[in-house]
N, C-alpha and C positions, 0 to 999 in steps of 0.2 A: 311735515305736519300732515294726519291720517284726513282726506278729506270726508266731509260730515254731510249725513241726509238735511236737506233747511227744512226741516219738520218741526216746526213748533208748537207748544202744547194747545194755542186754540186753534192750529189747524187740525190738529188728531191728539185728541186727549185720550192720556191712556184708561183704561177700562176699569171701574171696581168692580171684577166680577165674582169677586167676593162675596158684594149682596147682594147678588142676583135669585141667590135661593136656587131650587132647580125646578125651572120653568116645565110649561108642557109640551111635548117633543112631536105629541101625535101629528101635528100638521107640517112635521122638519121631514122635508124631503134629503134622506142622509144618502142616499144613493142612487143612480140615474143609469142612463145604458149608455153614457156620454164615452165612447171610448181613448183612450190615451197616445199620444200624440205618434208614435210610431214606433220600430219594433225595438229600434235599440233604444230609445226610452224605459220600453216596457223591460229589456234587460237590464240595463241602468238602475232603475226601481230594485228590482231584484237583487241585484249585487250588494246595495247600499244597506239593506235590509236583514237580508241572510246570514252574510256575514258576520253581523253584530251578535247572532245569536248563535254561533258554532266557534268563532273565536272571539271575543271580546270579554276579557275576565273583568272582570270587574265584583266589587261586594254586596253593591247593591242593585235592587232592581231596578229595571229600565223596560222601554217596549219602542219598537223600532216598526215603521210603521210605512208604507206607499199608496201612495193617491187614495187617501183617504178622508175624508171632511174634518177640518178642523172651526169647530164652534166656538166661540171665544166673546159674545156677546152677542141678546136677544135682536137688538136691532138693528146688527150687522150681518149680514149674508156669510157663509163660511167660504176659510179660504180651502184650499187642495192641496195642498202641496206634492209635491214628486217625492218625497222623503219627507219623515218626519223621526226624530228621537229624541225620546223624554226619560228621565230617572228619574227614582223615586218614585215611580209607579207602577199599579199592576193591570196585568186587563183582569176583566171584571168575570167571574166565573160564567153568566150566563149571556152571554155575546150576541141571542137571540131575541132580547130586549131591546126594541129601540130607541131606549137611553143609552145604552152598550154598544152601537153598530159604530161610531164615529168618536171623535176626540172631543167630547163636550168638556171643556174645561173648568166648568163649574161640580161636575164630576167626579174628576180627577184630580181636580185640587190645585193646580197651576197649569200655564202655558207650556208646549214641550221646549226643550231647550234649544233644540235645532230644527230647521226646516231648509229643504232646499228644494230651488226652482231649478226643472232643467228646460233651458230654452231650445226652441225649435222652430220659432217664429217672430214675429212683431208682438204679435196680437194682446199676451200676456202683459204686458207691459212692468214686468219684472223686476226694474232700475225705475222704477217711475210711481205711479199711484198702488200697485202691488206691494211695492216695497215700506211704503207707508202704512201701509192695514197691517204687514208682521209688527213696526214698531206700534200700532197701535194695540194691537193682541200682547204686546209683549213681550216676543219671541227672543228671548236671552243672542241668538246666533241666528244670521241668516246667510245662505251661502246660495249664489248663485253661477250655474255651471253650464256656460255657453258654448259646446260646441263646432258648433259652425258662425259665430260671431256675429251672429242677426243683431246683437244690440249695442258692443262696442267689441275692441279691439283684444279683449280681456278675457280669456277662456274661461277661468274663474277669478272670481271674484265674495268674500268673505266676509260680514258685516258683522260689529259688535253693538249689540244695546246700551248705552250710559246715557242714562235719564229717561226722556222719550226720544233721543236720535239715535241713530244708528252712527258707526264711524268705520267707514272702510278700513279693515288692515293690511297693514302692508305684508303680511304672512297669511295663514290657512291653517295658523295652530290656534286653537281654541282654549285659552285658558285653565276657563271657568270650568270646563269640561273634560279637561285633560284629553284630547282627542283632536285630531287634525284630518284636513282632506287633502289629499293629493293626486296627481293624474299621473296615471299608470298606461302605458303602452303591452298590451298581452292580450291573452286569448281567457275568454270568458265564454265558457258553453260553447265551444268550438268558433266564436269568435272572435276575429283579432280587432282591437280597437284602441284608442285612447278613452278608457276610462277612468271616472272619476271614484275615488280610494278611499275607504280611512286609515288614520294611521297612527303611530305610536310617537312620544315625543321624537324618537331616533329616527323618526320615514320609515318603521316596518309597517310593511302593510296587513290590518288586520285580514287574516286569512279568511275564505269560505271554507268548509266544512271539504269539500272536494280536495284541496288546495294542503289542507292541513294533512287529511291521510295520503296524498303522495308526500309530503315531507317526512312522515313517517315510516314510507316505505322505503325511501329515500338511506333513510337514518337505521334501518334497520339492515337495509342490502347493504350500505358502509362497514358496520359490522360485521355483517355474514363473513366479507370479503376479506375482514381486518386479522378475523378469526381463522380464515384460511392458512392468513399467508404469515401468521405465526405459528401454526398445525406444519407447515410445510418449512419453516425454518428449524422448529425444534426437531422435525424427522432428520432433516440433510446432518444435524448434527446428535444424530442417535441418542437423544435424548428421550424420542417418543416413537415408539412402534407404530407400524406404516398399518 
């Protein structure tokens, strides 16, 4: 049995932000000089992000997104998250508006469907009253990815939304979303780490853009080579002038 967030709806009801209309933003502080928790974090963000947008085929659109504000009701403070990625939507042509700087979900029309926490501390409290504010926003998926094990035993850890709880699964493949996370041991920007992946139902991992044209060089030297050394069997048997 998947154990379940004890979030019940008059401890955190979820939000109709529906009809909230679109509030006024002049006084939302969407961005700070607060900086990010350290460097492979900040690589981490990176990876999570980029990659979505150099190999992740998909039909429709989506926007993939790092430490960036997510707003999801007036009277609640927004959360951060270290990753966020939402379909079905686009960013907004002029990004220069500060209606446009952050993930205002009243906006964009729905919560993003994943967010993920990377821990690196206590402090965050990530498994605990954090984890409650996503199922109160809404957030279809929450995946939280503990490296060095500040908060339990559990590197990662995956949560699904049904109703207002959340329910741990026992996997890291995401349904609703056709998409999975998994930890990957390799070098990223010339370093080596265990990082955290996404992936395809099979465990491929979607590629970065880097990642993808060495597989193409890869696939094309295979060839060069395939093409030789049938060039050099059809010559041994004078079939093809040297």
């Amino acid at each position: 049995m998947n154990p379940t967030l004890t979030t019940s709806p008059e401890q955190s009801p979820a939000l109709d932000w529906e009809d909230i209309g679109e509030p006024d933003v002049s006084d939302i502080v969407t961005e700070d000089d607060t900086p990010v928790d350290n460097l492979i974090s900040e690589k981490q963000q990176r990876l999570l992000t980029t990659c979505l947008y150099s190999g992740l085929e998909m039909d429709q659109s989506f926007i993939a997104m790092a430490n960036v504000g997510l707003f999801y009701g007036k009277d609640y403070p927004p959360l951060v998250p270290d990753a966020l990625l939402s379909f079905g939507v686009e960013l907004p042509e002029d990004m220069s508006q500060k209606k446009n700087r952050s993930y205002f979900v009243w906006n964009l029309g729905k919560p993003p469907d994943v967010a993920i926490e990377i821990v690196s501390n206590k402090v965050g409290n990530e498994l605990g009253s954090k984890l409650e504010d996503y199922a109160r926003a809404r957030v279809p998926y929450y995946a939280v990815f503990d490296p060095f094990h500040c908060l339990s035993e559990k590197t990662l850890q995956v949560y699904e939304l049904r109703g207002l709880s959340y329910h741990l699964l026992p996997h890291s493949w995401m349904d609703g979303i056709q998409l999975g996370l998994t930890l990957w041991n390799g070098v990223f920007e010339d370093f080596e780490y265990q990082w955290l992946r996404w992936c395809d139902a099979e465990g491929n991992l979607i590629l970065t853009g880097d990642e993808k044209a060495q597989e193409e060089h890869q696939r094309a030297e295979q060839e060069r080579q395939r093409a030789e050394r049938l060039a050099q069997l059809l010559r041994e048997h004078g079939i093809m002038d040297e």
